[in-house]
ZAKEPA-367472 format. One record per residue: residue number from 1; residue in three letters; x, y, z of N, C-alpha, C in turn. Coordinates in steps of 0.05 Angstrom, whole numbers, plus 5000, padded with zeros to 4 digits. Layout:
// residues N
REC     n   res    nc1    nc2    nc3   cac1   cac2   cac3    cc1    cc2    cc3
REC   NUM   ALA      X      Y      Z      X      Y      Z      X      Y      Z
...
// end
This chain:
// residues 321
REC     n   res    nc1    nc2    nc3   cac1   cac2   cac3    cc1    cc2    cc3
REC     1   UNK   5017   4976   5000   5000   5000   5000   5018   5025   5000
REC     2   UNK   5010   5041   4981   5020   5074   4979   5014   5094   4986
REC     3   UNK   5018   5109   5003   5004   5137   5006   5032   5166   4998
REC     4   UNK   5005   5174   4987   5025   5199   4978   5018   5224   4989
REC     5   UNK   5033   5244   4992   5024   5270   5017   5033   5287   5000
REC     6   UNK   5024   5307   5004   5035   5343   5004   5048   5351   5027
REC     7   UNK   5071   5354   5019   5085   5364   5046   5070   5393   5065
REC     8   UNK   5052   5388   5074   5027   5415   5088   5047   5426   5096
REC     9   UNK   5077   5428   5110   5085   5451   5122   5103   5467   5101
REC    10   UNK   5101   5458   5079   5118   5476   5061   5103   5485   5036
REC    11   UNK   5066   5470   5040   5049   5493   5024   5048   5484   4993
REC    12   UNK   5031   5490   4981   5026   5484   4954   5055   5487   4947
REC    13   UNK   5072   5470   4917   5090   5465   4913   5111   5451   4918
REC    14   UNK   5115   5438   4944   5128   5433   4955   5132   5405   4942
REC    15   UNK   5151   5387   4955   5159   5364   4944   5137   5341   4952
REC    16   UNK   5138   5316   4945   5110   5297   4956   5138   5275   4955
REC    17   UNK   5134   5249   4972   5140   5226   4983   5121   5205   4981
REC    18   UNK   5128   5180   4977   5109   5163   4972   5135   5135   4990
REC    19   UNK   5126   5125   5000   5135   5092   5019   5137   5069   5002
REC    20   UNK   5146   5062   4997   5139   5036   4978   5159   5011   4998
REC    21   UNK   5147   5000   5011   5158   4975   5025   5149   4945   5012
REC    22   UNK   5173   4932   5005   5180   4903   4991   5155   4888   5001
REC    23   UNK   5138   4877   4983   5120   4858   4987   5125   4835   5013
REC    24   UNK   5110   4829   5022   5111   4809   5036   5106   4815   5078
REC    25   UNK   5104   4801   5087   5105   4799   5110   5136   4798   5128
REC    26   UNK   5142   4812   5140   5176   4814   5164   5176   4789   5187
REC    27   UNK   5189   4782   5196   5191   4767   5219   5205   4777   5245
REC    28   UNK   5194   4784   5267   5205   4807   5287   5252   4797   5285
REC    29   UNK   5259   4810   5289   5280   4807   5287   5298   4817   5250
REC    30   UNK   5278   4821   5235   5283   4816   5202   5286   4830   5193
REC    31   UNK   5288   4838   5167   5298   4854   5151   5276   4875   5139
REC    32   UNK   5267   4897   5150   5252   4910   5130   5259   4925   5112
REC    33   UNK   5253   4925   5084   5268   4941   5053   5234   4951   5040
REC    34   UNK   5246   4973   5025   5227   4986   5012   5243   5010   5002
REC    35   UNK   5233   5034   4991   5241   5049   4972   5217   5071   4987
REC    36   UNK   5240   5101   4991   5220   5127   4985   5226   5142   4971
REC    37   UNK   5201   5139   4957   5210   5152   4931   5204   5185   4934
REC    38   UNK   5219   5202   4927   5207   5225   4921   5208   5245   4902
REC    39   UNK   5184   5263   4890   5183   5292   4866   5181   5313   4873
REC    40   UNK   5206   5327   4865   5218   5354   4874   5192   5375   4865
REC    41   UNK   5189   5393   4879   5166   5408   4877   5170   5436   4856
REC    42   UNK   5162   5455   4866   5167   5479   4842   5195   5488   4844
REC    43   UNK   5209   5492   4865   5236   5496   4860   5249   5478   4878
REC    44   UNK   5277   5485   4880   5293   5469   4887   5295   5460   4923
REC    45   UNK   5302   5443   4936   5298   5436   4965   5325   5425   4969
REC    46   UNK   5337   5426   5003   5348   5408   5007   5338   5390   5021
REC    47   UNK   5330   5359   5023   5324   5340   5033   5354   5335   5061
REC    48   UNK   5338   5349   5082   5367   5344   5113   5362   5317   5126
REC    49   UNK   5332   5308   5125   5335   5276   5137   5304   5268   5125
REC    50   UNK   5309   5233   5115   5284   5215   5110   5292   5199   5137
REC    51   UNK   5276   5198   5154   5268   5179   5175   5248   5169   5174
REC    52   UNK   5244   5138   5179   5217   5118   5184   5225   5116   5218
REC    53   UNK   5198   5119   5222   5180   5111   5246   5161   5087   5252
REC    54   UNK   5171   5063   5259   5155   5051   5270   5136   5052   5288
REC    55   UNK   5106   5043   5286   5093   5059   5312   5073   5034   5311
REC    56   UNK   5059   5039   5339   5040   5019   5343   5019   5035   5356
REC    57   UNK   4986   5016   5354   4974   5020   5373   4967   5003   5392
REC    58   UNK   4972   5021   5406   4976   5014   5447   4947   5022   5461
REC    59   UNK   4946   4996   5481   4919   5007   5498   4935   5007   5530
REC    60   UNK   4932   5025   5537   4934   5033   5566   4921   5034   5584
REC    61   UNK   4918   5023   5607   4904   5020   5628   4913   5039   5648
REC    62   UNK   4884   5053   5664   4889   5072   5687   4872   5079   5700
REC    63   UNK   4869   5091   5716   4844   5087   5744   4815   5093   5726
REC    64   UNK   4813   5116   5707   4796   5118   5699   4791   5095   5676
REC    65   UNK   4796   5081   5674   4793   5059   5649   4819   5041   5640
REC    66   UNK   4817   5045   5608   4835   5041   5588   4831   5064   5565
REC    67   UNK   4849   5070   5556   4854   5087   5530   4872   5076   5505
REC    68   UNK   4867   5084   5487   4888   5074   5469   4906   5096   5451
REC    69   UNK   4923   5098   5442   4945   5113   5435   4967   5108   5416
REC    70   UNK   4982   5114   5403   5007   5114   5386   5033   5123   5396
REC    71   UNK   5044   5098   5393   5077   5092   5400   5097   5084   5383
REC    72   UNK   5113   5110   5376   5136   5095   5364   5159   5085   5385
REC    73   UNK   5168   5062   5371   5173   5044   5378   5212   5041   5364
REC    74   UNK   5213   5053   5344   5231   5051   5325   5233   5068   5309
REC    75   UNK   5263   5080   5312   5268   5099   5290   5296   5097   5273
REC    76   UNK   5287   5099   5247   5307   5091   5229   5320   5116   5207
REC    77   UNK   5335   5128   5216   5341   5150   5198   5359   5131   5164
REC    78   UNK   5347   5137   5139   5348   5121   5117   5362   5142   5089
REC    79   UNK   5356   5166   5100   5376   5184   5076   5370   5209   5074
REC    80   UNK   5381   5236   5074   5390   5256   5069   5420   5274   5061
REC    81   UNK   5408   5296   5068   5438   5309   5058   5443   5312   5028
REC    82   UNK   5420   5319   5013   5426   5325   4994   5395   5343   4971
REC    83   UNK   5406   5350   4950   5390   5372   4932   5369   5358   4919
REC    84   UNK   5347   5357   4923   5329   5352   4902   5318   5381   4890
REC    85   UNK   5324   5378   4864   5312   5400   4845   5288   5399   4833
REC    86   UNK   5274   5416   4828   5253   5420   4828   5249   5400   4798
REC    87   UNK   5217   5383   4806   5214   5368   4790   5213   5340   4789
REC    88   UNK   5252   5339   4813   5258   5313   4803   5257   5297   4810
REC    89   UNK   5255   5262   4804   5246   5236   4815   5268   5229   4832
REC    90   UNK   5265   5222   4857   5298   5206   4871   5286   5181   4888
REC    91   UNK   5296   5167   4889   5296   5153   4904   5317   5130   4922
REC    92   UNK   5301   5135   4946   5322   5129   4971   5317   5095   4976
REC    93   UNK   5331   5076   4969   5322   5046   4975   5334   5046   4998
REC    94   UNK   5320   5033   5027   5328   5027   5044   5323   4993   5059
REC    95   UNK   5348   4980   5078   5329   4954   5092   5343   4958   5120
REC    96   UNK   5321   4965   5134   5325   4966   5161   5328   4939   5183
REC    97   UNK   5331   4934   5206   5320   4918   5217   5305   4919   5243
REC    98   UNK   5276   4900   5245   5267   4915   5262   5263   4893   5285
REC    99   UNK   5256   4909   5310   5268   4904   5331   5257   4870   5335
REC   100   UNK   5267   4859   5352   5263   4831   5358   5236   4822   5374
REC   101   UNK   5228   4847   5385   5202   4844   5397   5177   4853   5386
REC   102   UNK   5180   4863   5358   5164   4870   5352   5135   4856   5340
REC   103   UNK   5113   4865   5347   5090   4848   5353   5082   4836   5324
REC   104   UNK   5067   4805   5328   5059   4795   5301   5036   4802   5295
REC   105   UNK   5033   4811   5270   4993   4813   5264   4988   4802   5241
REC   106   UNK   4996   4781   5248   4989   4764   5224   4993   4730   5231
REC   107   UNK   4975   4715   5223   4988   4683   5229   4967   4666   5203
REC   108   UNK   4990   4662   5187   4981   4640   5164   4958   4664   5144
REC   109   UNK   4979   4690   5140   4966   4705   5126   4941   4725   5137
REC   110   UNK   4931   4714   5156   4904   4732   5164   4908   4749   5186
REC   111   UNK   4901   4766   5190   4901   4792   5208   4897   4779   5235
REC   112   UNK   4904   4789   5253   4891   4786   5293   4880   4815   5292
REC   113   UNK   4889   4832   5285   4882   4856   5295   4902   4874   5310
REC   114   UNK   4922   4865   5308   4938   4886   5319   4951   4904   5292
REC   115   UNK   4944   4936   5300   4957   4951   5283   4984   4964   5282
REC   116   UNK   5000   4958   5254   5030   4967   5266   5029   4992   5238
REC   117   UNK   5050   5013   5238   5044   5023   5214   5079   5032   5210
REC   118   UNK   5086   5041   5191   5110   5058   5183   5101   5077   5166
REC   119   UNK   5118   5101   5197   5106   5124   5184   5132   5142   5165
REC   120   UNK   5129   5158   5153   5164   5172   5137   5153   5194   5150
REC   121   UNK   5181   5211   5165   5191   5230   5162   5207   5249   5149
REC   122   UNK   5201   5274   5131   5208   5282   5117   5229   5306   5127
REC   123   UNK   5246   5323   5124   5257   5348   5142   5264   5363   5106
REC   124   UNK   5253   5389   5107   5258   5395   5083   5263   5438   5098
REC   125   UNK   5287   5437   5085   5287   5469   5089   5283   5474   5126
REC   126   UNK   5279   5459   5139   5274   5461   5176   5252   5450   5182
REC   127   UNK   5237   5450   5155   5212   5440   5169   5208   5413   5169
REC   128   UNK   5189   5399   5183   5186   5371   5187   5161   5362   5181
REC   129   UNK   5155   5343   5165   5127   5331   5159   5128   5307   5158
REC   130   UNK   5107   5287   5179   5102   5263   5178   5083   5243   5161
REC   131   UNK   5091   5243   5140   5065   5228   5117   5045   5216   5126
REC   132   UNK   5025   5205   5115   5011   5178   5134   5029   5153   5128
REC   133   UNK   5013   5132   5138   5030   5106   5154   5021   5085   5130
REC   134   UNK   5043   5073   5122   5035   5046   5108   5030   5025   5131
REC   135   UNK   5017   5002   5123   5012   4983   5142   5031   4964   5155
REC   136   UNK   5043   4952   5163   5070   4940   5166   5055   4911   5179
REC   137   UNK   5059   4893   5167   5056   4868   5165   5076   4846   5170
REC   138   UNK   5079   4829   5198   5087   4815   5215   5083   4794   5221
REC   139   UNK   5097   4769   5211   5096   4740   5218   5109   4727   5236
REC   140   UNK   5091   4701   5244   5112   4705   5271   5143   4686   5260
REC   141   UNK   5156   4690   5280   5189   4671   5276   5180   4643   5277
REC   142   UNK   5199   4620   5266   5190   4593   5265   5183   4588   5296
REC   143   UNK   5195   4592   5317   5187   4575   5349   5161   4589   5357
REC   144   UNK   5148   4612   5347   5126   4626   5349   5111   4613   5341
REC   145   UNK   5112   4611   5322   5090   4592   5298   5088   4567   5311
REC   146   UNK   5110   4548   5325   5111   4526   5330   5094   4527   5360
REC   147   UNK   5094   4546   5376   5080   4551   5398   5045   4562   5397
REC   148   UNK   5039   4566   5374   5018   4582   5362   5001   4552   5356
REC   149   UNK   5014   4534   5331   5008   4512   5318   5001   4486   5351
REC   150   UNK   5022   4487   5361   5013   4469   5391   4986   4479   5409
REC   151   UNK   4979   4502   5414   4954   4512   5423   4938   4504   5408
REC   152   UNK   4940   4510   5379   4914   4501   5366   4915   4476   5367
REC   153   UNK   4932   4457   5365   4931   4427   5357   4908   4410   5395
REC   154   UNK   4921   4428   5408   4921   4422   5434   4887   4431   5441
REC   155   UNK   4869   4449   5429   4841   4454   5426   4837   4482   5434
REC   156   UNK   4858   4497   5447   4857   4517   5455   4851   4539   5419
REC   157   UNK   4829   4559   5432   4822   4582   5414   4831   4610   5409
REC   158   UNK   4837   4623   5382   4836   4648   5391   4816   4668   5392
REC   159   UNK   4817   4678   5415   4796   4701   5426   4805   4733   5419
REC   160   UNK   4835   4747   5422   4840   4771   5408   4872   4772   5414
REC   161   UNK   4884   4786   5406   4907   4798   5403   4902   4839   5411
REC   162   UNK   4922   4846   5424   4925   4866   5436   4951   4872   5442
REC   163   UNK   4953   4901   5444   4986   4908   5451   4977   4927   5484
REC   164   UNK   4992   4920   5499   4982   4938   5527   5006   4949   5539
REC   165   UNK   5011   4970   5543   5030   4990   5555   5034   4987   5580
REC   166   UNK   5066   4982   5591   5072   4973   5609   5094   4949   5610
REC   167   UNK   5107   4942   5626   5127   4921   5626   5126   4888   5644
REC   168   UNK   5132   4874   5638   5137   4843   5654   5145   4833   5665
REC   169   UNK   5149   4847   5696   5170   4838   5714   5192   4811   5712
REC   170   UNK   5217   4807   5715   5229   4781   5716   5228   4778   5684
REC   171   UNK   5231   4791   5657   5235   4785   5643   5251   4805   5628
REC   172   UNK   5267   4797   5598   5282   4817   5592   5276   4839   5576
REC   173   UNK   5243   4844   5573   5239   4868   5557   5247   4890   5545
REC   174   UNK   5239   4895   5533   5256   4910   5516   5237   4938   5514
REC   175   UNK   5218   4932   5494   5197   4960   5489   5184   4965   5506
REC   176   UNK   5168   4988   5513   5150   4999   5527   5123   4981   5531
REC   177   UNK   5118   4973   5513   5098   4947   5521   5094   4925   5501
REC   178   UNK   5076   4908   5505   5076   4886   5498   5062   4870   5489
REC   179   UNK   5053   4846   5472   5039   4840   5456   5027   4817   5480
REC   180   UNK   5000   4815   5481   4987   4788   5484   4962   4782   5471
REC   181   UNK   4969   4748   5477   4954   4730   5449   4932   4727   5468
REC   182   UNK   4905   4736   5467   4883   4715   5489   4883   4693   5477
REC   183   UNK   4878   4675   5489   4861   4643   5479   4845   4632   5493
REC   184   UNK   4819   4626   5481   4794   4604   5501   4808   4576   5499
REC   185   UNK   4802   4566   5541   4818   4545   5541   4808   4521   5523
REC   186   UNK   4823   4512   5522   4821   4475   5514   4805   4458   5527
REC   187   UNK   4788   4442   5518   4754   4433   5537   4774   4416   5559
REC   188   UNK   4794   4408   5553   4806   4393   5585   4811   4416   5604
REC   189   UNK   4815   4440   5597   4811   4456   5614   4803   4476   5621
REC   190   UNK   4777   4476   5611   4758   4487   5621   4745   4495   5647
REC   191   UNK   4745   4471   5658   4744   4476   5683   4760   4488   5700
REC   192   UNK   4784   4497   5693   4811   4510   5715   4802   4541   5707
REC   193   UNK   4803   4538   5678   4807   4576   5669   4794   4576   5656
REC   194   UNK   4793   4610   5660   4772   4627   5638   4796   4631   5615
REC   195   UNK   4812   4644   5613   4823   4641   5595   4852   4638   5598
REC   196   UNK   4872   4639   5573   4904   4634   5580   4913   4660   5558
REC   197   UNK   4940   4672   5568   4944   4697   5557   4977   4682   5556
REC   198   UNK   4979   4694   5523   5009   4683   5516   5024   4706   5503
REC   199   UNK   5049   4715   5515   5070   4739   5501   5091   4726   5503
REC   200   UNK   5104   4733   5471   5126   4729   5464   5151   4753   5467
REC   201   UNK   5168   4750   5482   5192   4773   5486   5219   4757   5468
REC   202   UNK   5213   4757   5437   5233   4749   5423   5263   4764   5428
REC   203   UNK   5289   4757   5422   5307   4767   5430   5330   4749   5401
REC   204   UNK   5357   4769   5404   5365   4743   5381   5373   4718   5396
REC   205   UNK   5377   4716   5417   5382   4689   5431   5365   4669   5436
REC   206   UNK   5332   4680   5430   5314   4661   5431   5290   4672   5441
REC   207   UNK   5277   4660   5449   5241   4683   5462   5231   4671   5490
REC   208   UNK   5228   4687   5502   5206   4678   5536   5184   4680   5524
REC   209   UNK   5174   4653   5537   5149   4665   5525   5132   4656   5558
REC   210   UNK   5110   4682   5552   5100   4686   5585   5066   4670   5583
REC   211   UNK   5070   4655   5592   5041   4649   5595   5021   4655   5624
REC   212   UNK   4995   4669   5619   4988   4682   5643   4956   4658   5644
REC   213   UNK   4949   4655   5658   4921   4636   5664   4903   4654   5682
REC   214   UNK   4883   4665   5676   4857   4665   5687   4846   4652   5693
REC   215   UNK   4849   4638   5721   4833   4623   5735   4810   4623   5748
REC   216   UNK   4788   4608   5745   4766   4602   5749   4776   4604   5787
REC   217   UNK   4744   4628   5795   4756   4638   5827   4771   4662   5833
REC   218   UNK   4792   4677   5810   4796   4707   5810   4824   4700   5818
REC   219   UNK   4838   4678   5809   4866   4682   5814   4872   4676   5787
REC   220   UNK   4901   4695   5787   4920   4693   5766   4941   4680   5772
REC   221   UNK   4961   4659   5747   4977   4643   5753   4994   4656   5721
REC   222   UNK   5022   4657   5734   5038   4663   5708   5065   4649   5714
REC   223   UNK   5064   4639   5689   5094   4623   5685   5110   4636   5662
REC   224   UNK   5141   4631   5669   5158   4634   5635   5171   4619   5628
REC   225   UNK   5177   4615   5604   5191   4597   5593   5216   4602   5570
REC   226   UNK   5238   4600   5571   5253   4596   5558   5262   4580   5532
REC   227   UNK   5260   4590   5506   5263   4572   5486   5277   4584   5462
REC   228   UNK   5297   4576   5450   5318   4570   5426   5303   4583   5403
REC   229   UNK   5318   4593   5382   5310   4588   5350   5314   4565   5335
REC   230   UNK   5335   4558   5350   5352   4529   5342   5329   4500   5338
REC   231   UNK   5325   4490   5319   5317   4459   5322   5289   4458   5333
REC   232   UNK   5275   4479   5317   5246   4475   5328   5231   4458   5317
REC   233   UNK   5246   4442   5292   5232   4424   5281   5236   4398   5296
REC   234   UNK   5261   4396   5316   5262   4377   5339   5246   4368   5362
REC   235   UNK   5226   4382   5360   5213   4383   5384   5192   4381   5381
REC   236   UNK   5178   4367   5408   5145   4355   5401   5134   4372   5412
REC   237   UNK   5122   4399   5398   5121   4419   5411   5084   4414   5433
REC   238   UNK   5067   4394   5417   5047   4393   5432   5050   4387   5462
REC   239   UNK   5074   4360   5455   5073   4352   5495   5085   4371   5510
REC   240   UNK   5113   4384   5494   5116   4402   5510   5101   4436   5521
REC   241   UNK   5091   4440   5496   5068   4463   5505   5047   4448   5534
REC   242   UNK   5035   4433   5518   5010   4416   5538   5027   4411   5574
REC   243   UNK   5055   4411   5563   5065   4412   5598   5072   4437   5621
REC   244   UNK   5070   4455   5599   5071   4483   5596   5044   4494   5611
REC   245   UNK   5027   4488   5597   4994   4496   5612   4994   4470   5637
REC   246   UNK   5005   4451   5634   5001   4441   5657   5005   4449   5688
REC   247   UNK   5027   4462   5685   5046   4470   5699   5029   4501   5714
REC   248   UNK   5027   4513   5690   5012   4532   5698   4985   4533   5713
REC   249   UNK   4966   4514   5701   4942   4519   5711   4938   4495   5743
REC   250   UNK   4952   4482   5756   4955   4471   5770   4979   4482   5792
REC   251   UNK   4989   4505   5782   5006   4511   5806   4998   4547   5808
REC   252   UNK   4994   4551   5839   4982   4572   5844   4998   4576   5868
REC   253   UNK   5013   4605   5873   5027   4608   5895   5016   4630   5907
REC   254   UNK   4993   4642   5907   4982   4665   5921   4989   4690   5910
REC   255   UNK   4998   4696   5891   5015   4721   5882   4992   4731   5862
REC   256   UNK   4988   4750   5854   4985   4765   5822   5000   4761   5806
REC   257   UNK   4989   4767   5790   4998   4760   5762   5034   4780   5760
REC   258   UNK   5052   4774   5750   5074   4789   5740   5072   4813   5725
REC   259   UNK   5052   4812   5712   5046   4835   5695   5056   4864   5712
REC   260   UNK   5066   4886   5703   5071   4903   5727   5048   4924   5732
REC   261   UNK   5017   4923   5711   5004   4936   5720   4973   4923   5716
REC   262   UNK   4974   4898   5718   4946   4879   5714   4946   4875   5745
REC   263   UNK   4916   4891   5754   4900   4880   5773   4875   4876   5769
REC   264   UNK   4874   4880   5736   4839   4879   5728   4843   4868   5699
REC   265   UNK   4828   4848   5694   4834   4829   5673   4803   4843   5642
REC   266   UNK   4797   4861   5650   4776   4870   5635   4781   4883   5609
REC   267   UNK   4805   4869   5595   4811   4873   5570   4796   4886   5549
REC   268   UNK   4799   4904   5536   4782   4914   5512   4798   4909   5483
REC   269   UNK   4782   4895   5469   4808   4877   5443   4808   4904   5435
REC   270   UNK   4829   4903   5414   4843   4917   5393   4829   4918   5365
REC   271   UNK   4834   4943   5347   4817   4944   5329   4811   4916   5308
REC   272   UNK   4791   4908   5292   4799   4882   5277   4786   4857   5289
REC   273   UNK   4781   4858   5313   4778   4831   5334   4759   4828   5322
REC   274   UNK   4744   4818   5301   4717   4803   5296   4726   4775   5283
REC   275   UNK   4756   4786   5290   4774   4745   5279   4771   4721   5305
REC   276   UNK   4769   4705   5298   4770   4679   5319   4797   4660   5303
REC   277   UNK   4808   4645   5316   4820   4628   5314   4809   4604   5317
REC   278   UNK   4811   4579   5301   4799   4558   5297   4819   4525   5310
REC   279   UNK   4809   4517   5329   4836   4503   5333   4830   4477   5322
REC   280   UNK   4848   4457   5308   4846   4439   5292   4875   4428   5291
REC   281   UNK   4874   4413   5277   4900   4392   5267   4914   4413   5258
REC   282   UNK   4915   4429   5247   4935   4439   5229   4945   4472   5245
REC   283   UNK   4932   4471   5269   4945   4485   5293   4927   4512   5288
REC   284   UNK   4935   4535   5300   4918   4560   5295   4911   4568   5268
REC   285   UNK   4883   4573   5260   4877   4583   5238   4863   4602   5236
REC   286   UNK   4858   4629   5229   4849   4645   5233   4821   4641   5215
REC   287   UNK   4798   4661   5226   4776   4661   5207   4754   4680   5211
REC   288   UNK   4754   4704   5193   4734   4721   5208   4703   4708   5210
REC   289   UNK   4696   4722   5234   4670   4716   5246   4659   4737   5247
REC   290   UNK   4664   4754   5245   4645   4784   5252   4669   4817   5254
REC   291   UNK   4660   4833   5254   4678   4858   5257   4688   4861   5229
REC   292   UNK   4709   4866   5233   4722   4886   5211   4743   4857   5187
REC   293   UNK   4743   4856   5168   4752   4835   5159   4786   4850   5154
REC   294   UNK   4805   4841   5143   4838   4844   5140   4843   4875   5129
REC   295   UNK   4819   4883   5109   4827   4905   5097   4812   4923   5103
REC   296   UNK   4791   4919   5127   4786   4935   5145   4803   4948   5169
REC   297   UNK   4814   4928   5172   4850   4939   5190   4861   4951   5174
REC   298   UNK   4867   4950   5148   4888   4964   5137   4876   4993   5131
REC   299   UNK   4860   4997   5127   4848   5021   5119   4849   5031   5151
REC   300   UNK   4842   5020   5171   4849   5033   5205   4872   5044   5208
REC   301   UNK   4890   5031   5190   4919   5041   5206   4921   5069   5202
REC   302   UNK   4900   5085   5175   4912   5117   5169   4897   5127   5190
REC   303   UNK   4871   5116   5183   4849   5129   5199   4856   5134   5231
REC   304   UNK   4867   5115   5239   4876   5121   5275   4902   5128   5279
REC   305   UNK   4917   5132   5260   4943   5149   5270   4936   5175   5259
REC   306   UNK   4923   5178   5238   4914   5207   5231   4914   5225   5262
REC   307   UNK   4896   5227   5273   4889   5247   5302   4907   5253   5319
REC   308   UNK   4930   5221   5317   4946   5224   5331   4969   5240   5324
REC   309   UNK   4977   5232   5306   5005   5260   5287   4993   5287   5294
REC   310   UNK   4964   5305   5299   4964   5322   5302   4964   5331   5326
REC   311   UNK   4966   5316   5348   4969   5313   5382   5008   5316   5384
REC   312   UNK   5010   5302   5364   5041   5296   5364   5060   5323   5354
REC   313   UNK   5048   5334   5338   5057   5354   5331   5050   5371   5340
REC   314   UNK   5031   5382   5358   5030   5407   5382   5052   5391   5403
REC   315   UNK   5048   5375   5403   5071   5371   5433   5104   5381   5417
REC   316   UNK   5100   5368   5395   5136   5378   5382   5143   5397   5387
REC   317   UNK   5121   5419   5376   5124   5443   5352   5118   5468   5385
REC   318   UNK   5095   5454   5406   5092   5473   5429   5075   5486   5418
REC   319   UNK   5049   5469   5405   5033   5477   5398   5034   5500   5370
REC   320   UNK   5052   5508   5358   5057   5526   5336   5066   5511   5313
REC   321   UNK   5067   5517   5301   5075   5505   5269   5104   5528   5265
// end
């Protein structure tokens, strides 16, 4: 997807930018490449910095509720320092890499609902303009997928995906907050929990992955686990996941949850959630059921960072242009 802008702070004429990012889906840790292209306006400019912005949307929790918001996450300065003349076509090919934790919204092609976007920053003559956001599209790494595929195999469902602001005690976090998977339990365990909450803190050394249980009775149980990139095709990932929830929903030490700011489990999904996950042989499968279908997310990502770039830019600018 393309969006193309008028640079608004430099006024009819000015130069326009367009994103063009390499087909396909990233894998947190991977390589993102694409091309900004840009046409020099009525006269001549110097281009001082193209920066991409990674950003997400975040829901935050606080006495008065939850809110949701835009976070970058990642910033990639990709090319300046030089003349574009009026008119002319240039373009800047760049491949970044993006961070290791960065959240998946996507599994076996279909949306969860989490929105990620890349936004360009432009700097032309002093002034600064933030384009709108292409969509940025995220698969998970092979032991993700292999932990994703054992839930489903195992009967467990998916219920939503969300990013929530805030950090994971006892783990090695990285970003400001963090991705979790809901899932409806598995009919063997049904009876223990209402539901099981799974985050991945990928790293290049390998991923924790946190599993939290809502327990039937108002306690929370959270475990972590440690696991490789290495030899995931080694592993029987059902018995060992299935020992995983075992572990968890059978051991309860009186504590809350780890989370460093969950004392209320009253989640509000993320845009998109009208997807369910289907659990079957062939492990998680996504399938809309209701809400917004894949390119109803994508069209969200301008629409809800739009309001926010202009919140963002009184805070820059001190309210002035």
């Amino acid at each position: 997807m393309v969006f193309k802008r008028l640079l608004g702070s430099l006024g009819v004429g000015g130069p326009t930018v367009d994103t063009v990012l390499d087909p396909g889906a990233v894998m947190p840790g991977g390589q993102l490449g694409g091309q900004v292209q840009l046409k020099g306006g009525d006269s001549d400019f110097t281009v001082e910095h193209i920066t991409l912005e990674l950003v997400a949307r975040v829901e935050a929790e606080h006495d008065g509720g939850e809110s949701e918001g835009a976070v970058v996450f990642e910033r990639f300065t990709v090319g300046g320092g030089f003349r574009l003349a009026a008119g002319e076509l240039h373009s800047v090919p760049f491949s970044v890499t993006v961070p290791w934790e960065t959240p998946i919204t996507e599994l076996h092609g279909q949306a969860l609902g989490v929105v990620l976007g890349v936004r360009t920053e432009l700097a032309i003559a002093g002034a600064k303009d933030k384009g709108d956001l292409d969509q940025l599209a995220v698969r998970p790494l092979p032991v993700q997928e292999a932990v994703l595929e054992a839930l489903g195999g195992l009967g467990f469902g998916f219920r939503s995906a969300d990013l929530e602001l805030g950090r994971i005690g006892g783990t090695g976090q990285q970003l400001p907050f963090y991705q979790e998977i809901e899932l409806t339990p598995a009919p063997q365990y049904a009876h223990q929990v209402n539901e099981i909450e799974v985050t991945f803190l990928a790293g290049p050394g390998g991923v924790e992955v946190v599993l939290e249980a809502d327990k039937r009775g108002g306690h929370d149980a959270v475990s972590r686990f440690a696991i490789g990139h290495q030899g995931v095709e080694q592993v029987d990932w059902n018995t060992e996941v299935d020992r995983w929830i075992r572990q968890l929903v059978e051991h309860y030490d009186g504590r809350h949850s780890s989370h460093s700011h969950h004392d209320d489990h009253g989640h509000r999904s993320g845009p998109g959630i009208g997807t369910a996950v289907a659990a079957g042989a062939a492990g998680l499968a996504v399938g809309v059921v209701g809400g917004m279908v894949a390119a109803e997310v994508i069209d969200e990502v301008g629409d809800f960072f739009e309001g926010d770039d202009e919140d963002e830019n009184e805070n820059e600018d001190g309210g002035e242009d």
